[in-house]
mmCIF entry with sequence, helices, sheets and N, C-alpha, C, O atoms, coordinates in Angstrom:
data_MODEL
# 
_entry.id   MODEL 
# 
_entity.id                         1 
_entity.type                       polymer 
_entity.pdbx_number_of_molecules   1 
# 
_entity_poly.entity_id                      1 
_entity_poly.type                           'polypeptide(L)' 
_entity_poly.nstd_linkage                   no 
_entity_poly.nstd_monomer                   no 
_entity_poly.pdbx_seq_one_letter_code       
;(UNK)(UNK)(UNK)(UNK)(UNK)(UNK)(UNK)(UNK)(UNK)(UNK)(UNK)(UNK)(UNK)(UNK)(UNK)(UNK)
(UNK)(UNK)(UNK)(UNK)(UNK)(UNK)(UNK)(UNK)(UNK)(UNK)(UNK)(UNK)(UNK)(UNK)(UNK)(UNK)
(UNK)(UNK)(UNK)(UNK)(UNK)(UNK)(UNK)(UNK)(UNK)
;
_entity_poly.pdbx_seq_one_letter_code_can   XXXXXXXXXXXXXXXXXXXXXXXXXXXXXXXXXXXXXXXXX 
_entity_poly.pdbx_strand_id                 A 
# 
loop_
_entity_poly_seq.entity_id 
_entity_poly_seq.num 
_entity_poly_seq.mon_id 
_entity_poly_seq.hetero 
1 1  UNK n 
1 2  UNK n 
1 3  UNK n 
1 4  UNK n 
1 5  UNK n 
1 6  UNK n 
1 7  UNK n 
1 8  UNK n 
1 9  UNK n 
1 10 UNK n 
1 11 UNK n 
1 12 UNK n 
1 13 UNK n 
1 14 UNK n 
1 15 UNK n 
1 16 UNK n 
1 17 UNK n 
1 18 UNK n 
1 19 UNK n 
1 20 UNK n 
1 21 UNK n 
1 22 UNK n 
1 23 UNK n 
1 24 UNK n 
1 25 UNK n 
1 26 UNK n 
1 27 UNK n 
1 28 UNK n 
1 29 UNK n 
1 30 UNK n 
1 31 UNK n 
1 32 UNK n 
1 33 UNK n 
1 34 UNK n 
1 35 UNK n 
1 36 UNK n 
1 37 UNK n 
1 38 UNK n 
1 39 UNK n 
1 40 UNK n 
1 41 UNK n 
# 
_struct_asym.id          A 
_struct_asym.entity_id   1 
# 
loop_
_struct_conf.conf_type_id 
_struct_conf.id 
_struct_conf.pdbx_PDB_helix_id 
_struct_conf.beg_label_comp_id 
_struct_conf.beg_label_asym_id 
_struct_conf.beg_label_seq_id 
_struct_conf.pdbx_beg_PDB_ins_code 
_struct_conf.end_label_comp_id 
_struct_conf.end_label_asym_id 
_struct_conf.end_label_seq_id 
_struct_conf.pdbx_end_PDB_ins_code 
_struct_conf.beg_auth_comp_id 
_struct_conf.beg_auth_asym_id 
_struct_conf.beg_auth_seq_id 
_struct_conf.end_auth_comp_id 
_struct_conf.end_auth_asym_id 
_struct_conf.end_auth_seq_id 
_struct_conf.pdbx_PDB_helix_class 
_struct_conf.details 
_struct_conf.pdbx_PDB_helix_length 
HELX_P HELX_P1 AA1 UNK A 4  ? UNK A 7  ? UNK A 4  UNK A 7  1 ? 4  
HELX_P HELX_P2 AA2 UNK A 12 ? UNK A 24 ? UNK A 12 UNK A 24 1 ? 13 
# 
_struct_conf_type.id          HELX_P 
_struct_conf_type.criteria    ? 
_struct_conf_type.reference   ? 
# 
_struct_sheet.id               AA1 
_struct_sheet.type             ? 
_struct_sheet.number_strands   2 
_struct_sheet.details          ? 
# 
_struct_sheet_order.sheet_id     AA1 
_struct_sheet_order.range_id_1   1 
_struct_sheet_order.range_id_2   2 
_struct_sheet_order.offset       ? 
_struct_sheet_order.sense        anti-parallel 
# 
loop_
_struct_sheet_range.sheet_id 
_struct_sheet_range.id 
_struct_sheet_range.beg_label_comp_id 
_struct_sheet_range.beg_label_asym_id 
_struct_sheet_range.beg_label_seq_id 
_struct_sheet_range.pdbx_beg_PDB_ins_code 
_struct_sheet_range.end_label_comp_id 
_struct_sheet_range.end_label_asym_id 
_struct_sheet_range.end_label_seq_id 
_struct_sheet_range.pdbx_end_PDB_ins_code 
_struct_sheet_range.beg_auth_comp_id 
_struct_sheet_range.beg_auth_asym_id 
_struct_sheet_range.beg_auth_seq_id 
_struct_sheet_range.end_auth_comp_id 
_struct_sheet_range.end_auth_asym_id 
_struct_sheet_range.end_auth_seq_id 
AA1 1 UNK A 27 ? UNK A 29 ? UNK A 27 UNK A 29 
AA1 2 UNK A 38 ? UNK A 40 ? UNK A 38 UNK A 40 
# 
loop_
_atom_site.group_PDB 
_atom_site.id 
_atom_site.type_symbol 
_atom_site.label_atom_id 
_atom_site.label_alt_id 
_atom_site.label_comp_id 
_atom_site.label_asym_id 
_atom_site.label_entity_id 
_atom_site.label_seq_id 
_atom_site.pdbx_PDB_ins_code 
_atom_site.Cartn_x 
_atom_site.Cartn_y 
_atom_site.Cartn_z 
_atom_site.occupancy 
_atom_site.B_iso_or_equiv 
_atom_site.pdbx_formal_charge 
_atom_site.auth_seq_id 
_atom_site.auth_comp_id 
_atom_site.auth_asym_id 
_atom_site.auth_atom_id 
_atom_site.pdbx_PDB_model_num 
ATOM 1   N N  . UNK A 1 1  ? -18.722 -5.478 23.086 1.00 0.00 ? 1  UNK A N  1 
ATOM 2   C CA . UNK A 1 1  ? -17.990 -4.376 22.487 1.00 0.00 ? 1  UNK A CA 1 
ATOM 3   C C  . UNK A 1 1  ? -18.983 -3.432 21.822 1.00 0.00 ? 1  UNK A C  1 
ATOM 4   O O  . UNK A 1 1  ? -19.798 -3.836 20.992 1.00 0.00 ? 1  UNK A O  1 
ATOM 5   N N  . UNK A 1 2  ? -18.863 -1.763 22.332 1.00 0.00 ? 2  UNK A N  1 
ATOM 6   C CA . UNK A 1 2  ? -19.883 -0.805 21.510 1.00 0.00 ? 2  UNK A CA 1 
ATOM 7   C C  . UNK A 1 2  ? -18.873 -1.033 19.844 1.00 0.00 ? 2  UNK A C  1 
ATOM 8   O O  . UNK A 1 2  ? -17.969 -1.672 19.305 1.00 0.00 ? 2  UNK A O  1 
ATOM 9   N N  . UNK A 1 3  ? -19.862 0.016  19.666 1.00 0.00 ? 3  UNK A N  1 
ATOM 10  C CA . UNK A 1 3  ? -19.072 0.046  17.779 1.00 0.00 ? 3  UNK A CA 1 
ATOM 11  C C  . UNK A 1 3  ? -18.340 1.169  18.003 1.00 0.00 ? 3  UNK A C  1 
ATOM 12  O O  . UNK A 1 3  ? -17.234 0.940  17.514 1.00 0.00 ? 3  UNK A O  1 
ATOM 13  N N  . UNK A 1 4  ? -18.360 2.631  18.638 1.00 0.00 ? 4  UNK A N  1 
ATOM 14  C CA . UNK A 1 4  ? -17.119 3.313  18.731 1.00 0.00 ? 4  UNK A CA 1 
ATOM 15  C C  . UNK A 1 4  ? -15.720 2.581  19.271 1.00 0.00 ? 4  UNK A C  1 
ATOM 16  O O  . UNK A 1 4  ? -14.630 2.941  18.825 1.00 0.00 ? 4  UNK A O  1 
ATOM 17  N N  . UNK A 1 5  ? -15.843 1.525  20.268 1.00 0.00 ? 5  UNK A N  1 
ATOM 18  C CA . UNK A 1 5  ? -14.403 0.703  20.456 1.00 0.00 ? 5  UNK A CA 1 
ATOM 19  C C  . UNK A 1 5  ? -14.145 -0.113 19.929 1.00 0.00 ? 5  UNK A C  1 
ATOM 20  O O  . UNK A 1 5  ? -13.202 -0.704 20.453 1.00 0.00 ? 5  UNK A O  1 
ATOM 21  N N  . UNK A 1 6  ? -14.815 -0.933 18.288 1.00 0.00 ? 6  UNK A N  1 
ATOM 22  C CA . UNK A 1 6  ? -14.595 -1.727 17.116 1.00 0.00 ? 6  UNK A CA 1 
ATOM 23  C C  . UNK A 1 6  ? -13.853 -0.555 16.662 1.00 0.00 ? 6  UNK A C  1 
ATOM 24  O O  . UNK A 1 6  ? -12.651 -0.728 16.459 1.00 0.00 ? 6  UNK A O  1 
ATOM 25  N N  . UNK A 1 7  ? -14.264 0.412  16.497 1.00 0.00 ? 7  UNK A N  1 
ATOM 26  C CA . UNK A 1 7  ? -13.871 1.297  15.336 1.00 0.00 ? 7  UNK A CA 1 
ATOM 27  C C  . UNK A 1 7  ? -12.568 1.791  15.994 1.00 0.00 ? 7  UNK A C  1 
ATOM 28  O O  . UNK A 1 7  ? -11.503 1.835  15.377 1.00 0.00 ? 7  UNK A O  1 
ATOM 29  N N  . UNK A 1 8  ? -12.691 2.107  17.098 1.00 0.00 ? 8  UNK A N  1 
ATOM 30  C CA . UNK A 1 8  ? -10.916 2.898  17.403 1.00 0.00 ? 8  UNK A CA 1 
ATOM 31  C C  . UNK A 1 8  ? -9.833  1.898  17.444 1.00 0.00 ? 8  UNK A C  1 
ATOM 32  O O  . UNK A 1 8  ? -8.656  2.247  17.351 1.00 0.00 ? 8  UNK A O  1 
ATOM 33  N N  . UNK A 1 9  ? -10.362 0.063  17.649 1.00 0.00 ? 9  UNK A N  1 
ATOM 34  C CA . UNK A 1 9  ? -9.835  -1.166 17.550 1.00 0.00 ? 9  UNK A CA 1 
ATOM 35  C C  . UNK A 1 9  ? -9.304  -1.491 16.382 1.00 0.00 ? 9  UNK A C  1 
ATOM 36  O O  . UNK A 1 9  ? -8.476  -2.379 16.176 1.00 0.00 ? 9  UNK A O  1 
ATOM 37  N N  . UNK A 1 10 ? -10.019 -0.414 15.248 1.00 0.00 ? 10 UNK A N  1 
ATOM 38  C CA . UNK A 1 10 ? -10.050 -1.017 13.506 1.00 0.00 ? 10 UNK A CA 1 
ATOM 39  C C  . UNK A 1 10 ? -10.541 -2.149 13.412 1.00 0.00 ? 10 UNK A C  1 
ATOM 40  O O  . UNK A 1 10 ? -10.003 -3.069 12.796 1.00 0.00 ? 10 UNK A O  1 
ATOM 41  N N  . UNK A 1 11 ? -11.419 -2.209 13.899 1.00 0.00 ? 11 UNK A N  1 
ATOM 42  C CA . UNK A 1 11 ? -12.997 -3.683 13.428 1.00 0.00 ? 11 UNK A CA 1 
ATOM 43  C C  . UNK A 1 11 ? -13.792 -3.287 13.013 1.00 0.00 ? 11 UNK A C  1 
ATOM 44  O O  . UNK A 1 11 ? -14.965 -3.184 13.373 1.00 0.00 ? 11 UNK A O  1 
ATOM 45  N N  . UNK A 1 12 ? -13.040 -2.877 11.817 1.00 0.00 ? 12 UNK A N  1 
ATOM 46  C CA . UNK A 1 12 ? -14.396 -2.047 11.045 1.00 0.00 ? 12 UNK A CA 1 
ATOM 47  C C  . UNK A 1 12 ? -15.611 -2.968 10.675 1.00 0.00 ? 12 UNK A C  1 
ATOM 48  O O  . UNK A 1 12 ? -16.719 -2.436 10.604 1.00 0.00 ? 12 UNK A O  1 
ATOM 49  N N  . UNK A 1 13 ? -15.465 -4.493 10.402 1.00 0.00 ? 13 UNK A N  1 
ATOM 50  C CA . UNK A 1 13 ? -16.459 -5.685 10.063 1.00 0.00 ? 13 UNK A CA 1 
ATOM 51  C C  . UNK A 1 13 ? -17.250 -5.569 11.209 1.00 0.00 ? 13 UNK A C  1 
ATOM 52  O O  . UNK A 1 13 ? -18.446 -5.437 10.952 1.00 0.00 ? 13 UNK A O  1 
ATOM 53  N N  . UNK A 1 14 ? -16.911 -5.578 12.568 1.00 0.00 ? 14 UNK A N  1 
ATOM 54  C CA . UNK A 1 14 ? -17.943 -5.366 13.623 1.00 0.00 ? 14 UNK A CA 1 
ATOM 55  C C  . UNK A 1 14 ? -18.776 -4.290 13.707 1.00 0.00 ? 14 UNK A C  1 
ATOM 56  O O  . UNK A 1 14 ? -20.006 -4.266 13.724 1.00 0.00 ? 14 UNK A O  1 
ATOM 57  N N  . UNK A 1 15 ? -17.685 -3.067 13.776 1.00 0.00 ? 15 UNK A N  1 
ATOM 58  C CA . UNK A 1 15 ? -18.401 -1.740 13.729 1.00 0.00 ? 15 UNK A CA 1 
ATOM 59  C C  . UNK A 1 15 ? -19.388 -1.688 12.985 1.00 0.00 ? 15 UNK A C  1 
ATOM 60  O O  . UNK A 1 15 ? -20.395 -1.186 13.484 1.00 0.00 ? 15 UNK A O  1 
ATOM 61  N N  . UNK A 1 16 ? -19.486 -2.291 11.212 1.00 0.00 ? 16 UNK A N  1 
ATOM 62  C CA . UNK A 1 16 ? -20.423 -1.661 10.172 1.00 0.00 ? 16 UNK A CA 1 
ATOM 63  C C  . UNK A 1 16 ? -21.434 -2.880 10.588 1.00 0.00 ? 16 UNK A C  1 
ATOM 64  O O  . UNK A 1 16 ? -22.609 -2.654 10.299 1.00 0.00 ? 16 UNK A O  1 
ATOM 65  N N  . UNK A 1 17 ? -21.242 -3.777 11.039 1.00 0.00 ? 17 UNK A N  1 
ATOM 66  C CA . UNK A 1 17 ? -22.327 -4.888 11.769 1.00 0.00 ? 17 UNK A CA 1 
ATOM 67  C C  . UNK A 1 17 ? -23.373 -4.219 12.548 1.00 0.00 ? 17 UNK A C  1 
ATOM 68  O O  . UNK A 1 17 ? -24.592 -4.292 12.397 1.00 0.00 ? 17 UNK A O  1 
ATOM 69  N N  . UNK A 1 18 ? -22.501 -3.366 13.649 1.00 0.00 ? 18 UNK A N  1 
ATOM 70  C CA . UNK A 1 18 ? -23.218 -2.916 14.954 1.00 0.00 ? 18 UNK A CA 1 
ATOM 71  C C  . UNK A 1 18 ? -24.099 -1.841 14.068 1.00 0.00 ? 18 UNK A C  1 
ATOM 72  O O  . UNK A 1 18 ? -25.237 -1.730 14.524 1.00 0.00 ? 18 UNK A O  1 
ATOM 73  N N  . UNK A 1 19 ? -23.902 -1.212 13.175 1.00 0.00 ? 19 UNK A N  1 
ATOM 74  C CA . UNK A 1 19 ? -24.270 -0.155 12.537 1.00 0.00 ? 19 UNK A CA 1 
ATOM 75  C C  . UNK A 1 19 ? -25.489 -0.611 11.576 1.00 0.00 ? 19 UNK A C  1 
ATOM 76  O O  . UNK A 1 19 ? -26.432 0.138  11.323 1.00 0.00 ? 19 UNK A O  1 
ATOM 77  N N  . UNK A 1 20 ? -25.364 -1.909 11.077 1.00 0.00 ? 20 UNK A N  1 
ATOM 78  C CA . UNK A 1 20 ? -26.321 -2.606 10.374 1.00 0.00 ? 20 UNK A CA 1 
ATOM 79  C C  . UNK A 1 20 ? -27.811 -2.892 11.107 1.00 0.00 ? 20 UNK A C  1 
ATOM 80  O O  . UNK A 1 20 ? -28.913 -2.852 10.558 1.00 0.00 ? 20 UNK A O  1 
ATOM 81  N N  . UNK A 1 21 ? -27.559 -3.139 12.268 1.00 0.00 ? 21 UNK A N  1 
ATOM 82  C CA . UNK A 1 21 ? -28.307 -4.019 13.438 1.00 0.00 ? 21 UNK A CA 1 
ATOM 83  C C  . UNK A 1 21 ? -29.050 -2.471 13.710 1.00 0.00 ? 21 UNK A C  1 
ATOM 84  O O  . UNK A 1 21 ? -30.220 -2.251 13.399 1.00 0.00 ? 21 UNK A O  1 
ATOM 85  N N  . UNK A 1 22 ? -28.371 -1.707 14.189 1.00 0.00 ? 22 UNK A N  1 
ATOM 86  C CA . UNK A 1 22 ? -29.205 -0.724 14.638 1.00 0.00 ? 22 UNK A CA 1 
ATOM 87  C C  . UNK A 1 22 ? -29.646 0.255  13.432 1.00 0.00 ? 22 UNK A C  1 
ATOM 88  O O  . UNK A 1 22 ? -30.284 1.279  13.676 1.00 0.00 ? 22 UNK A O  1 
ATOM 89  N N  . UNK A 1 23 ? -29.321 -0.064 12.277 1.00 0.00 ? 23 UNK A N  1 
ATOM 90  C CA . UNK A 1 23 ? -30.086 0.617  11.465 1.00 0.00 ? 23 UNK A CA 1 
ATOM 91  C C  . UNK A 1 23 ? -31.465 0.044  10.860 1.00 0.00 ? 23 UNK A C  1 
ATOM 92  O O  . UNK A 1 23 ? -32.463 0.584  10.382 1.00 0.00 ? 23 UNK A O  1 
ATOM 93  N N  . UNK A 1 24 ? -31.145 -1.057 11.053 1.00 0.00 ? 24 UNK A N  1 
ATOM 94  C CA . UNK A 1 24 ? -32.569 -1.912 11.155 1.00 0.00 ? 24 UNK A CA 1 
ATOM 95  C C  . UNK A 1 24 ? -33.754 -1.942 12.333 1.00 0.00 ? 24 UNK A C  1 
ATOM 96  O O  . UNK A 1 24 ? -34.827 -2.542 12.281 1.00 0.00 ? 24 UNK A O  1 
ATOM 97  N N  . UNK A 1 25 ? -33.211 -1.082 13.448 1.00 0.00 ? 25 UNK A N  1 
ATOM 98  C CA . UNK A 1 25 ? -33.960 -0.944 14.424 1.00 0.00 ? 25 UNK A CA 1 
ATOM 99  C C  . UNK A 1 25 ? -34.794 0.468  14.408 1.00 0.00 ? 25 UNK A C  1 
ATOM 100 O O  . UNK A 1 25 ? -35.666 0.886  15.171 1.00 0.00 ? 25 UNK A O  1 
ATOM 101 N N  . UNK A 1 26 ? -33.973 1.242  12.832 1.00 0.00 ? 26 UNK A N  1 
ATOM 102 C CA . UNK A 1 26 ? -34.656 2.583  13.063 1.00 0.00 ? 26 UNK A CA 1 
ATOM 103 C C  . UNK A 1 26 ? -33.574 3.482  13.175 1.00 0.00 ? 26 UNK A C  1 
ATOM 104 O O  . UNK A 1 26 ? -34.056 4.613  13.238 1.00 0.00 ? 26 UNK A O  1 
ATOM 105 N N  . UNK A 1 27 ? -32.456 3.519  13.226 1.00 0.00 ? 27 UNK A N  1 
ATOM 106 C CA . UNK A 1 27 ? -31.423 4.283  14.004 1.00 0.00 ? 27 UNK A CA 1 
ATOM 107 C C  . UNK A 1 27 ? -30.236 4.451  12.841 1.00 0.00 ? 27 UNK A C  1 
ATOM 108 O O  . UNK A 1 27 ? -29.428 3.584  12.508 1.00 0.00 ? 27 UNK A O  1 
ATOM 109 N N  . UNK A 1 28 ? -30.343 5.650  12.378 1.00 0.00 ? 28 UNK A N  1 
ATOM 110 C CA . UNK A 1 28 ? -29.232 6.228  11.262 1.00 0.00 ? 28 UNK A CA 1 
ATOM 111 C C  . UNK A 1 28 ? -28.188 6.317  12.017 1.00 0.00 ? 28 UNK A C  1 
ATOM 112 O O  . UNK A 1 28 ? -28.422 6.674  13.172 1.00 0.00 ? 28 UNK A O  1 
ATOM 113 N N  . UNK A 1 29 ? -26.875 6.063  11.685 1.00 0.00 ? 29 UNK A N  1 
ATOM 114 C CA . UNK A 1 29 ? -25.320 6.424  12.669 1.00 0.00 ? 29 UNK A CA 1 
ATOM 115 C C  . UNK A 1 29 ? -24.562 7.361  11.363 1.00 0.00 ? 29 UNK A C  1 
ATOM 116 O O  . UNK A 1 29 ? -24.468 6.695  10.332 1.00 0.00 ? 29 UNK A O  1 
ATOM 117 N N  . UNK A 1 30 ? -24.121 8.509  11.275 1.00 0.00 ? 30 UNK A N  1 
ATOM 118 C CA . UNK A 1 30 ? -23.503 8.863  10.997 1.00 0.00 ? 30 UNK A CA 1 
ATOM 119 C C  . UNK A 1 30 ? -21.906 9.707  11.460 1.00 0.00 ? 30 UNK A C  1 
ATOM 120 O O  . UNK A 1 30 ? -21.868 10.786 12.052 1.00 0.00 ? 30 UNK A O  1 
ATOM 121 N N  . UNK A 1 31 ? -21.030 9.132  11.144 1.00 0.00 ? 31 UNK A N  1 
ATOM 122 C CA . UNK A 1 31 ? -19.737 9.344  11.846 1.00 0.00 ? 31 UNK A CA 1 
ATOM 123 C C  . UNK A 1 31 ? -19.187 10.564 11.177 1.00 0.00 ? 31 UNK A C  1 
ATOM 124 O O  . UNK A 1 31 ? -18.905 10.553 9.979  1.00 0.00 ? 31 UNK A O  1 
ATOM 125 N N  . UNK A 1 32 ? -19.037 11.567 11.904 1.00 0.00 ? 32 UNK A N  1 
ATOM 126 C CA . UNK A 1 32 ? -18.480 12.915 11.581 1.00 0.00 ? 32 UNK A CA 1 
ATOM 127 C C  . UNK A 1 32 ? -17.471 13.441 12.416 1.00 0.00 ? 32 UNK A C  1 
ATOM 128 O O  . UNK A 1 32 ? -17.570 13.243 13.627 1.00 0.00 ? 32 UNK A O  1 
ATOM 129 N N  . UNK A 1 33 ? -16.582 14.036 11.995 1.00 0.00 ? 33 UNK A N  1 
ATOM 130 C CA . UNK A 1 33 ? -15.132 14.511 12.630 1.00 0.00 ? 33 UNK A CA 1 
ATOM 131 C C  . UNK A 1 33 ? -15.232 14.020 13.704 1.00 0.00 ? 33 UNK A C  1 
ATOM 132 O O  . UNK A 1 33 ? -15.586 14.712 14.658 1.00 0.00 ? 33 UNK A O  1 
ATOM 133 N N  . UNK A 1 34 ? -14.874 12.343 13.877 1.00 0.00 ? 34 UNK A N  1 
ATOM 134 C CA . UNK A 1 34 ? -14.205 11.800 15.662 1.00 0.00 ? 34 UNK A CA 1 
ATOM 135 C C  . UNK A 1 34 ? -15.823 11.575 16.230 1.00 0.00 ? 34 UNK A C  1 
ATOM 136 O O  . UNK A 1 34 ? -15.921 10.866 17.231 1.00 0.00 ? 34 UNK A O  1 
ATOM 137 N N  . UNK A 1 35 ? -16.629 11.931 15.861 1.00 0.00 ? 35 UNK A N  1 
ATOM 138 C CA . UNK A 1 35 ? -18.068 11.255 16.492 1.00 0.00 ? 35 UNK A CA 1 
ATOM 139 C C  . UNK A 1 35 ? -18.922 10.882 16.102 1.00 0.00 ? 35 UNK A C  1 
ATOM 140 O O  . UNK A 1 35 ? -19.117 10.802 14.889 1.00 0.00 ? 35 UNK A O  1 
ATOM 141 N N  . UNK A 1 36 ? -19.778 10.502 17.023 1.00 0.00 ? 36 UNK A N  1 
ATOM 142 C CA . UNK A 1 36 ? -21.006 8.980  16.142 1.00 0.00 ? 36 UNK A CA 1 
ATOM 143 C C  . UNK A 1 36 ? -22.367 10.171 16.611 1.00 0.00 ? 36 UNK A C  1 
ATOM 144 O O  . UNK A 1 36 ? -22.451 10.579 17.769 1.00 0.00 ? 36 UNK A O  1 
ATOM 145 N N  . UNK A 1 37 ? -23.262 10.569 15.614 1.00 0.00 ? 37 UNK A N  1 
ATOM 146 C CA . UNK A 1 37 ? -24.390 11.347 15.569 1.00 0.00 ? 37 UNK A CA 1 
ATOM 147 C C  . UNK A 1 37 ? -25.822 9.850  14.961 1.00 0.00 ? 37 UNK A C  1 
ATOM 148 O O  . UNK A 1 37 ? -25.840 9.013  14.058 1.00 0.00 ? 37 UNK A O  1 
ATOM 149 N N  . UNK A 1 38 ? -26.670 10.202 15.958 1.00 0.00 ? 38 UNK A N  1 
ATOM 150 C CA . UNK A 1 38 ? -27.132 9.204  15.823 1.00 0.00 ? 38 UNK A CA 1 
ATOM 151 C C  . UNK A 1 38 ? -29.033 10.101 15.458 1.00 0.00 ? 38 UNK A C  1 
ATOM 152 O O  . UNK A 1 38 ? -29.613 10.914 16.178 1.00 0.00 ? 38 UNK A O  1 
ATOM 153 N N  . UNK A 1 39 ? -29.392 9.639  14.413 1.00 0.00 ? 39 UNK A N  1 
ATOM 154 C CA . UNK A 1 39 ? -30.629 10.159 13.895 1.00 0.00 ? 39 UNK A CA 1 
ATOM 155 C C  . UNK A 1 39 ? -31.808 8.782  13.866 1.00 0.00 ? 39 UNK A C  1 
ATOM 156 O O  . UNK A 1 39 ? -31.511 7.642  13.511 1.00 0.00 ? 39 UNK A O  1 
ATOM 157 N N  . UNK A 1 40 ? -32.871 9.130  14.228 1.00 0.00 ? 40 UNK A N  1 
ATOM 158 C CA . UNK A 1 40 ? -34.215 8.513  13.944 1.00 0.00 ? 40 UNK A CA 1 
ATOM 159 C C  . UNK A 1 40 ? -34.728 8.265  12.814 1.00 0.00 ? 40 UNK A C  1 
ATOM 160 O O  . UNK A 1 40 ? -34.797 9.201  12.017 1.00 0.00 ? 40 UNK A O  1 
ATOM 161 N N  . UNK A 1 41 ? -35.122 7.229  12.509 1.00 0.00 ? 41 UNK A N  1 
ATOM 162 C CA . UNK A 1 41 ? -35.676 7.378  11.246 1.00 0.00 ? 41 UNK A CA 1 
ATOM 163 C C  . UNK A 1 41 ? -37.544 7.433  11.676 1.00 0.00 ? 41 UNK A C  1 
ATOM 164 O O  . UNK A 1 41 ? -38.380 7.561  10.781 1.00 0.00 ? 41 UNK A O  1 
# 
């Protein structure tokens, strides 16, 4: 499962997981009006 289909599922515990994992890889997710913007750190 990506984390945009946790999140439209309401798994938000997965979603902020998937979001954890790849923010540890380097990878900011910020969710803005209906989409996932994804920045470098």
């Amino acid at each position: 499962m990506n984390r945009n289909n946790a999140r439209k599922n309401k798994d938000f515990v997965k979603a902020d997981k998937i979001r954890d994992e790849l923010e540890d890889k380097g990878v900011l997710i910020e969710d803005k009006d209906d989409k996932t913007h994804w920045k470098f750190k």
